[in-house]
C-alpha positions as a Python dict, from the first residue, in 0.01 Angstrom:
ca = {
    (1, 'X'): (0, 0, 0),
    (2, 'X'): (64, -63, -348),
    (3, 'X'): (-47, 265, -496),
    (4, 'X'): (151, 459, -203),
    (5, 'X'): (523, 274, -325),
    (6, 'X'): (485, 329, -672),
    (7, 'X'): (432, 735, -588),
    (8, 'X'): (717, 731, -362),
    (9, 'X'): (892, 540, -640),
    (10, 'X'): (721, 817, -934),
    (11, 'X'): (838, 1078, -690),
    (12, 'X'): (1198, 982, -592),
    (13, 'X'): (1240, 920, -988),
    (14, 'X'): (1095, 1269, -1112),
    (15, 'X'): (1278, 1454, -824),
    (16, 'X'): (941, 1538, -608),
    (17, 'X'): (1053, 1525, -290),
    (18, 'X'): (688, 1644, -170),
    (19, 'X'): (505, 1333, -316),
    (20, 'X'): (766, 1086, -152),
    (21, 'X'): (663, 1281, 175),
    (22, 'X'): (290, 1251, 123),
    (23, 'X'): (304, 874, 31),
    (24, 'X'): (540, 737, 250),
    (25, 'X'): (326, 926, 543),
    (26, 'X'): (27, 735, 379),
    (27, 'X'): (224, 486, 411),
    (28, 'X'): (330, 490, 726),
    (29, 'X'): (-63, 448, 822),
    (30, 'X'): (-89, 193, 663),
    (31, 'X'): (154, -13, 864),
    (32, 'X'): (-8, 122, 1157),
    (33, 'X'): (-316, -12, 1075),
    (34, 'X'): (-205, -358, 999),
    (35, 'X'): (29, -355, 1332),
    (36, 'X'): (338, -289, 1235),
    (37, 'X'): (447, -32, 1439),
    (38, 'X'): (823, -34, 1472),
    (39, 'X'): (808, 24, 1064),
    (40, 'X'): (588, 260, 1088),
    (41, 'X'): (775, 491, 1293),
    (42, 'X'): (1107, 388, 1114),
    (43, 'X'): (898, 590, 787),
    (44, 'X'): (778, 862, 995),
    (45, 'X'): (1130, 908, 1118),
    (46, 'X'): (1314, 951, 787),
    (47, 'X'): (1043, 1180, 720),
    (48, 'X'): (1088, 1413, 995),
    (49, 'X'): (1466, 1453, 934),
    (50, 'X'): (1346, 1561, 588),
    (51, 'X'): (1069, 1776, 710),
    (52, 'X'): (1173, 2065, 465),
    (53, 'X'): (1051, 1856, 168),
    (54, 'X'): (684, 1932, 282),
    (55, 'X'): (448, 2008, -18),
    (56, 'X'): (329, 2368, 1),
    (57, 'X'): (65, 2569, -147),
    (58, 'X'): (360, 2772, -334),
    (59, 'X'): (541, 2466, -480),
    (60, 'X'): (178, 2350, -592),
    (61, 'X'): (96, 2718, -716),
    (62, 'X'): (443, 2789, -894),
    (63, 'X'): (433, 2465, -1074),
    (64, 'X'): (82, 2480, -1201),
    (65, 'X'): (16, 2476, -1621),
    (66, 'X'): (-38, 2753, -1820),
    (67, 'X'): (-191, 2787, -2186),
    (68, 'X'): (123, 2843, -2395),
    (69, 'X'): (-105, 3061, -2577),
    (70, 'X'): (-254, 3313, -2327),
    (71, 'X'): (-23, 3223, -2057),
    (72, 'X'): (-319, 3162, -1837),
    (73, 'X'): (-320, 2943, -1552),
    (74, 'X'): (-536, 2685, -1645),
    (75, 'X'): (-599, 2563, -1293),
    (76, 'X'): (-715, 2671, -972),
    (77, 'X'): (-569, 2528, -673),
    (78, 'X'): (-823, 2481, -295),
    (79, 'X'): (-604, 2439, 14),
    (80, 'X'): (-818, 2177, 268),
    (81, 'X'): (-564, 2289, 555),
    (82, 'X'): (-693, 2682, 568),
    (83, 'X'): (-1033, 2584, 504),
    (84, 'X'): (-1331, 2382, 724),
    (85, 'X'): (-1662, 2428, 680),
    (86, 'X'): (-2044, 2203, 730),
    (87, 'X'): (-2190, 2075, 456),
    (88, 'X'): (-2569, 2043, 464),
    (89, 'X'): (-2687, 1776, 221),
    (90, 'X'): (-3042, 1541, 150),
    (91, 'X'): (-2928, 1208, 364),
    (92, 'X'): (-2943, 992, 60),
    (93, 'X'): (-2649, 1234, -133),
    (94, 'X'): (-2462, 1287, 194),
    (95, 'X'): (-2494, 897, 257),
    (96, 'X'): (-2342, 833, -102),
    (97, 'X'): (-2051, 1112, -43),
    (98, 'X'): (-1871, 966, 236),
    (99, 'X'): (-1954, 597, 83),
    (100, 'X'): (-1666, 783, -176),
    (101, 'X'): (-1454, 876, 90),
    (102, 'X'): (-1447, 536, 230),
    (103, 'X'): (-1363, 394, -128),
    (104, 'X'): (-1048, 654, -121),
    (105, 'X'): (-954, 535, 170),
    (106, 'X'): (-979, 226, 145),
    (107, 'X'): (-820, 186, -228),
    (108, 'X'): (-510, -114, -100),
    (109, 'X'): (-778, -318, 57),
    (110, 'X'): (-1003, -321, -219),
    (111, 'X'): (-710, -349, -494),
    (112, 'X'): (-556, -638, -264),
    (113, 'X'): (-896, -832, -306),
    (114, 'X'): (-816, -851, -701),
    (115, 'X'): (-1092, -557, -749),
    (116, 'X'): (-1104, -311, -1030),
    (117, 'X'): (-1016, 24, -835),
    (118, 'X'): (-1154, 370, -992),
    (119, 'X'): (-1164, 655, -755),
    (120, 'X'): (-1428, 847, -989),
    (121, 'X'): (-1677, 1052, -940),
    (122, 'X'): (-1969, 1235, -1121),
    (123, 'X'): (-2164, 1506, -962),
    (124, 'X'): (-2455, 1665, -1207),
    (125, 'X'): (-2743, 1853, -1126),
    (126, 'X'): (-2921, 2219, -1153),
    (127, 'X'): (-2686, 2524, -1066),
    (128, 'X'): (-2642, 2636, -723),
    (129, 'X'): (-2716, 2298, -496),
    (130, 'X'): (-2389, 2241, -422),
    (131, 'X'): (-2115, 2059, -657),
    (132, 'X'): (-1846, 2246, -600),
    (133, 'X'): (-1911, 2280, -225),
    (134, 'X'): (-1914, 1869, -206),
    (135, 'X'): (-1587, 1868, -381),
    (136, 'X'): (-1421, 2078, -169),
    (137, 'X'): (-1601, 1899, 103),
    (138, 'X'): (-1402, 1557, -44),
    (139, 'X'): (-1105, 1729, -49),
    (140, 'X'): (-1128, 1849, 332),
    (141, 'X'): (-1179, 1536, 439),
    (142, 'X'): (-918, 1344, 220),
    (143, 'X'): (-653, 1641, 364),
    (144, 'X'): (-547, 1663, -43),
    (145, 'X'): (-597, 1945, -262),
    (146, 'X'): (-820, 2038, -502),
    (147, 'X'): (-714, 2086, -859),
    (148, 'X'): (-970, 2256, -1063),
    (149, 'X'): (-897, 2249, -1402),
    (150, 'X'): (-962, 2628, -1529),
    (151, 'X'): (-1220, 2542, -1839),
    (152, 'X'): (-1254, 2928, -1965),
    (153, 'X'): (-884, 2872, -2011),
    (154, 'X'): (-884, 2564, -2237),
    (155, 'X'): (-1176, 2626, -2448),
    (156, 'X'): (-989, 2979, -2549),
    (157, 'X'): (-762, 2735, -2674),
    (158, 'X'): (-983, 2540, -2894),
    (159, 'X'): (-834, 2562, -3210),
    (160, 'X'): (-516, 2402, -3125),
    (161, 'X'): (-409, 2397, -2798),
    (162, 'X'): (-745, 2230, -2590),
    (163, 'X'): (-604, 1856, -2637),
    (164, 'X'): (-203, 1964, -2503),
    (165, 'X'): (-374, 2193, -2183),
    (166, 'X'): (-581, 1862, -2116),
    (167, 'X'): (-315, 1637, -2148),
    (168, 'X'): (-108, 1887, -1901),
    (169, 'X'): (-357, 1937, -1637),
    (170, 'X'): (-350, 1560, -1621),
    (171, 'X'): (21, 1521, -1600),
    (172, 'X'): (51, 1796, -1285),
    (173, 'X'): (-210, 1668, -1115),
    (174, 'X'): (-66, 1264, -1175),
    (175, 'X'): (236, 1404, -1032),
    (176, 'X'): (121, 1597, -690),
    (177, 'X'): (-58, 1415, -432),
    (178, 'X'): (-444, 1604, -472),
    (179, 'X'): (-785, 1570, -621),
    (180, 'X'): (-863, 1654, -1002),
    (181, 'X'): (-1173, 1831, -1042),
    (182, 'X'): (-1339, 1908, -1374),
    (183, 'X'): (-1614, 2146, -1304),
    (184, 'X'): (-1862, 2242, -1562),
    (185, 'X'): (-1775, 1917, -1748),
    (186, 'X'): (-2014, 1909, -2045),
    (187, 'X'): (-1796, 2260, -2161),
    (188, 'X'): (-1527, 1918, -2288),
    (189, 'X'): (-1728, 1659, -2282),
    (190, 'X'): (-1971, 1692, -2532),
    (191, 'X'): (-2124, 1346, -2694),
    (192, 'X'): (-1958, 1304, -3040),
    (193, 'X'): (-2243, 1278, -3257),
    (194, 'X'): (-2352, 1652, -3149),
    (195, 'X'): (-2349, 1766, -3526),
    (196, 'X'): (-2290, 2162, -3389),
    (197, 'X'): (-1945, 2046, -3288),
    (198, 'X'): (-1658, 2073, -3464),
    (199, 'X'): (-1401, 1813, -3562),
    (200, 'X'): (-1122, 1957, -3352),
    (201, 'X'): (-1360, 1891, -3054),
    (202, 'X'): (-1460, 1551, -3087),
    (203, 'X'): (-1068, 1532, -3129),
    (204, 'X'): (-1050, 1674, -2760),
    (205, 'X'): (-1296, 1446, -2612),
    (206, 'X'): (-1098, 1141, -2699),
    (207, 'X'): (-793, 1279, -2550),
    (208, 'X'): (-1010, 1316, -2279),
    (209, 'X'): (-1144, 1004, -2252),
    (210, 'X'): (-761, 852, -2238),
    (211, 'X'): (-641, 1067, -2014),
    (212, 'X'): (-955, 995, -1735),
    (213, 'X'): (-869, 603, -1825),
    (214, 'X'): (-498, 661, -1749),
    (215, 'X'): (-544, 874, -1463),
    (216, 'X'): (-826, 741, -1266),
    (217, 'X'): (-625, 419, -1217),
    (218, 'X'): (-397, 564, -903),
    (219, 'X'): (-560, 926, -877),
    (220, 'X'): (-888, 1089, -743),
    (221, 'X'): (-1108, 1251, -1031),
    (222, 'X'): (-1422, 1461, -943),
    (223, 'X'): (-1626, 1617, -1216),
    (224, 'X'): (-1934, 1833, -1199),
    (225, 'X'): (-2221, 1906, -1488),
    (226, 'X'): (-2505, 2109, -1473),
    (227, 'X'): (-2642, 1930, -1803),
    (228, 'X'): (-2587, 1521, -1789),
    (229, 'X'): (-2794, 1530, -2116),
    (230, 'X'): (-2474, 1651, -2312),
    (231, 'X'): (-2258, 1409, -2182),
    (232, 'X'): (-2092, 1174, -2475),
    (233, 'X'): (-2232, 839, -2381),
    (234, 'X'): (-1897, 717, -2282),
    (235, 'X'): (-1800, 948, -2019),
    (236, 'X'): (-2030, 785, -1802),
    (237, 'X'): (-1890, 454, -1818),
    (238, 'X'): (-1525, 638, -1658),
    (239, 'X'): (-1716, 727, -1305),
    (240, 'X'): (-1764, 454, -1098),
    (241, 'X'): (-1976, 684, -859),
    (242, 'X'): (-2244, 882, -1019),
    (243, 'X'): (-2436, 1153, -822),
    (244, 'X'): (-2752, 1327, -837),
    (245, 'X'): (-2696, 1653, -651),
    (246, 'X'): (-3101, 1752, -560),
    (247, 'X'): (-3238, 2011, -363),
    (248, 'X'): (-3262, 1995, -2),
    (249, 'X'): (-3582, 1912, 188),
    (250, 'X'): (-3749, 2133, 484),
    (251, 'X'): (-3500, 1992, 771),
    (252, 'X'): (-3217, 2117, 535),
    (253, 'X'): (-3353, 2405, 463),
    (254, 'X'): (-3372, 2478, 827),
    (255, 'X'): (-3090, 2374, 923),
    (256, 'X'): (-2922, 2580, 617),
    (257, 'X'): (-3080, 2889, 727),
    (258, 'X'): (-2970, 2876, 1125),
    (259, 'X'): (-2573, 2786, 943),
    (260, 'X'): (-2590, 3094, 752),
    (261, 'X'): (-2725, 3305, 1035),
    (262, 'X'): (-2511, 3180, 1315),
    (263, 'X'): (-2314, 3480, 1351),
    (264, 'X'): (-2548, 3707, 1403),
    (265, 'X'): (-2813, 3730, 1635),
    (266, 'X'): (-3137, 3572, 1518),
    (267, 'X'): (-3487, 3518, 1648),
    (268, 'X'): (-3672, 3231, 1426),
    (269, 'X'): (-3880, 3133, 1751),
    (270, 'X'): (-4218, 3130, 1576),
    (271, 'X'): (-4267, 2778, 1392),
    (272, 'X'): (-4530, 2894, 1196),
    (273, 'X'): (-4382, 3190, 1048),
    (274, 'X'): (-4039, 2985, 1011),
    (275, 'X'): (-4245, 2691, 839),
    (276, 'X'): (-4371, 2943, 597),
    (277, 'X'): (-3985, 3082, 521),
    (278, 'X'): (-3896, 2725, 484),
    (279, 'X'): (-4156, 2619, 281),
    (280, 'X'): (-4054, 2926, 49),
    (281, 'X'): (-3718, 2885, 37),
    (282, 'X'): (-3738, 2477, -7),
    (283, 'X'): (-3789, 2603, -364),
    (284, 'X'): (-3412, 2741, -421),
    (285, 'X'): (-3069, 2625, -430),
    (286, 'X'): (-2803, 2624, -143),
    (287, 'X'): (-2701, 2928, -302),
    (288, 'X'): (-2985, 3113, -310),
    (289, 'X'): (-3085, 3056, 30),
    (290, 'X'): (-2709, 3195, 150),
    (291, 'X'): (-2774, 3473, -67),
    (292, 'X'): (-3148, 3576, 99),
    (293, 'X'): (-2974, 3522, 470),
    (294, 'X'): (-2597, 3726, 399),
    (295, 'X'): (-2872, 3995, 270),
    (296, 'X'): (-3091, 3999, 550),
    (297, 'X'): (-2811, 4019, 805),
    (298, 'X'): (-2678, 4309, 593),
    (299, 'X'): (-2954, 4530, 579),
    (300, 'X'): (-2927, 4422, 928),
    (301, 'X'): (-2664, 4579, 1008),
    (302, 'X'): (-2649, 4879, 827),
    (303, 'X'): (-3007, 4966, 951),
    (304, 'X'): (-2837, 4916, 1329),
    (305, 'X'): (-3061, 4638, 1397),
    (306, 'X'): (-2949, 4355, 1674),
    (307, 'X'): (-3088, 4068, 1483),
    (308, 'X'): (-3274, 3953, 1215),
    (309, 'X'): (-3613, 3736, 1193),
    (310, 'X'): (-3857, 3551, 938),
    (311, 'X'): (-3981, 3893, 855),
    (312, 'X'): (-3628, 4029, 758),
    (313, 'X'): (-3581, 3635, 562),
    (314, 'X'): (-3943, 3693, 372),
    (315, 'X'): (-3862, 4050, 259),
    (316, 'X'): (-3519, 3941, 83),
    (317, 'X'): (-3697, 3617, -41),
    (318, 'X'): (-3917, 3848, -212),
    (319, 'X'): (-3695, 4099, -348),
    (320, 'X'): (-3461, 3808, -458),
    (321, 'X'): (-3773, 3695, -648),
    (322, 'X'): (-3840, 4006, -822),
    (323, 'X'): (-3472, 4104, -866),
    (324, 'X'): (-3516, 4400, -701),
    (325, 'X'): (-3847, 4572, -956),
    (326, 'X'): (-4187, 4581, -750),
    (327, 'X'): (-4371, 4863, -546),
    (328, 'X'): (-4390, 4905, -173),
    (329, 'X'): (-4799, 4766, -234),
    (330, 'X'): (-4658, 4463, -415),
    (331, 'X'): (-4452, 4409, -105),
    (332, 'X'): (-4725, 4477, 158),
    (333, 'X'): (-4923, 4180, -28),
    (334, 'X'): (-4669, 3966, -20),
    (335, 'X'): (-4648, 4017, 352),
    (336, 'X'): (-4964, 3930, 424),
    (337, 'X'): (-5030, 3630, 204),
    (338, 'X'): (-4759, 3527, 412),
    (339, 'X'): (-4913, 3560, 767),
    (340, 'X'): (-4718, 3849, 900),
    (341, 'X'): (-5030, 4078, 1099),
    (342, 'X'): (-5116, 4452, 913),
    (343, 'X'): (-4970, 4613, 1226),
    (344, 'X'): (-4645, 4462, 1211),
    (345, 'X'): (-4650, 4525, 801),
    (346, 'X'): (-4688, 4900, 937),
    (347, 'X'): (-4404, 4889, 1150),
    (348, 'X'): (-4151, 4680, 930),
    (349, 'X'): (-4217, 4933, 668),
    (350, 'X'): (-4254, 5245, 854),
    (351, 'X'): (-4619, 5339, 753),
    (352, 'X'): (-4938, 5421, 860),
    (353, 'X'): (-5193, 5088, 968),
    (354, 'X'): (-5467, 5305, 750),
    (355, 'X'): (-5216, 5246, 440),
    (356, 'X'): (-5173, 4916, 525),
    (357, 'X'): (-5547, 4866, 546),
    (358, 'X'): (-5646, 5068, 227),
    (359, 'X'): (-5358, 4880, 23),
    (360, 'X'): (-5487, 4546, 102),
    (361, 'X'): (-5840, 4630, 53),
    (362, 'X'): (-5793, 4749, -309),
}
């Protein structure tokens, strides 16, 4: 309750007749939840003959920072109301993730209790297994939007500008209800003592540092690294929730595969076969594995076929591996260290069973 009247307060004082509608609806479920109906509608009232002072994607868009050098926008704005999607994560993560959502929303009954409130988290881990995706996931669920802060933008900056884009990025985001997201973290975030870096850098990592102390005290941060290792030792100590994003396991991967293949006619009825595609593909990212099924369903479809199966999954699995350079023998191989009969190698591939046979007996 406390956060939500010092925004409407921050808003009514900098003119932001958006925030004051965000908070005092926040507000409004508050007193709902603690029984107090007849002021609760009283708020949503006042609201409603103000309805105009909505915040929209255009206010949030036309107000956004820009480098004063390049004139860049040097964020990138995610809308949670024209966007819903599943999220397929290992239990543990998922587990964690909406343990953060509950801390959001439960930030006045935690500060009330005299506790130290951070909404702050950390998300590291190889590229492709799903950072961004969980941040937009957060934002979804929190109906706020996400705020990424445009990196390539500030680090063009980096003789002069990087500390003043920081410090704005900070600023519009403390002053629209949303979610802050650093992505690719480590690009500002460097440890100190990295004696490749620059002075003016270091100088940007302690303006980073205060800014994160400043602004994690009423706001939601997210930030996302692919290397933890060049974190500056402090960071860490800003992120009250740290998160290892791993790779998914074999019900994932399953479950990740019939997600990315649900519009489109499928048949992945043989559990051996689709064992041996999830085995293969339990080795790759999120992103990899939507990459392997959008291509099978595309050659799918421009071949006229009326659905796709393991078969179709193995051959882009394969030519994902080999970026596209191997022979048609190579292929044939690969097929049948992978179970799939010489007949139906033949008939996949539109060859003879005698150059099937004479292939795999070389």
């Amino acid at each position: 309750m406390y956060t939500e009247i010092i925004k409407i307060i921050e808003g009514g004082m900098r003119r932001e007749p958006a925030k004051v509608v965000q908070f005092a609806k926040k507000l409004a479920d508050i007193f709902d939840e603690e029984g107090n109906a007849r002021l609760a509608k009283g708020i949503r009232k006042v609201i409603d003959s103000g309805a105009s002072n909505t915040l929209t994607m255009e206010q949030l868009t036309t107000t956004a920072p820009v480098d004063s050098e390049t004139r860049m926008s040097i964020v990138d704005i995610f809308n949670p109301s024209e966007n819903d999607f599943t999220i397929i994560l290992p239990e543990i993560i998922e587990r964690k993730v909406m343990d953060f959502i509950k801390i959001v929303e439960n930030k006045d009954k935690i500060k009330s209790l005299g506790l130290p409130m951070q909404s702050s988290l950390l998300l590291y881990g190889i590229p492709g297994v799903g950072k961004t995706t969980i941040a937009k996931y957060i934002s979804i669920q929190t109906k706020l939007p996400l705020v990424t802060a445009r990196l390539d933008a500030l680090i063009s900056s980096l003789l002069g500008n990087t500390s003043k884009n920081i410090r704005k990025i900070f600023e519009y985001a403390d002053s629209k209800p949303c979610i802050l997201f650093l992505d690719e973290f480590d690009a500002i975030a460097k440890a100190r003592d990295d004696e490749h870096e620059m002075g003016e850098l270091k100088r940007v990592i302690n303006s980073l540092l205060q800014n994160i102390d400043i602004f994690s005290q009423n706001n939601i941060l997210i930030a996302a690294t692919n290397h933890p290792e060049l974190l500056d030792k402090a960071i860490w100590r800003r992120f009250n929730t740290v998160i290892e994003v791993s790779q998914l396991g074999a019900d994932g991967v399953r479950k990740l595969i019939e997600l990315y293949a649900e519009n489109y006619k499928h048949d992945f009825s043989s559990d051996k076969k689709m064992d041996r595609i999830v085995y293969l593909l339990s080795k790759k990212t999120p992103a990899d594995i939507k990459t392997i099924v959008t291509n099978a369903i595309t050659q799918a479809v421009i071949q006229e076929k009326e659905e796709i199966n393991v078969e179709d999954l193995l051959i882009e699995n394969f030519q994902f591996e080999k970026h596209g350079n191997f022979t048609a023998d190579e292929l044939i191989k690969y097929l049948n260290d992978n179970g799939i009969p010489k007949l139906q190698i033949a008939d996949i591939l539109n060859v003879s069973i005698r150059q099937i046979r004479n292939n795999l007996k070389d």
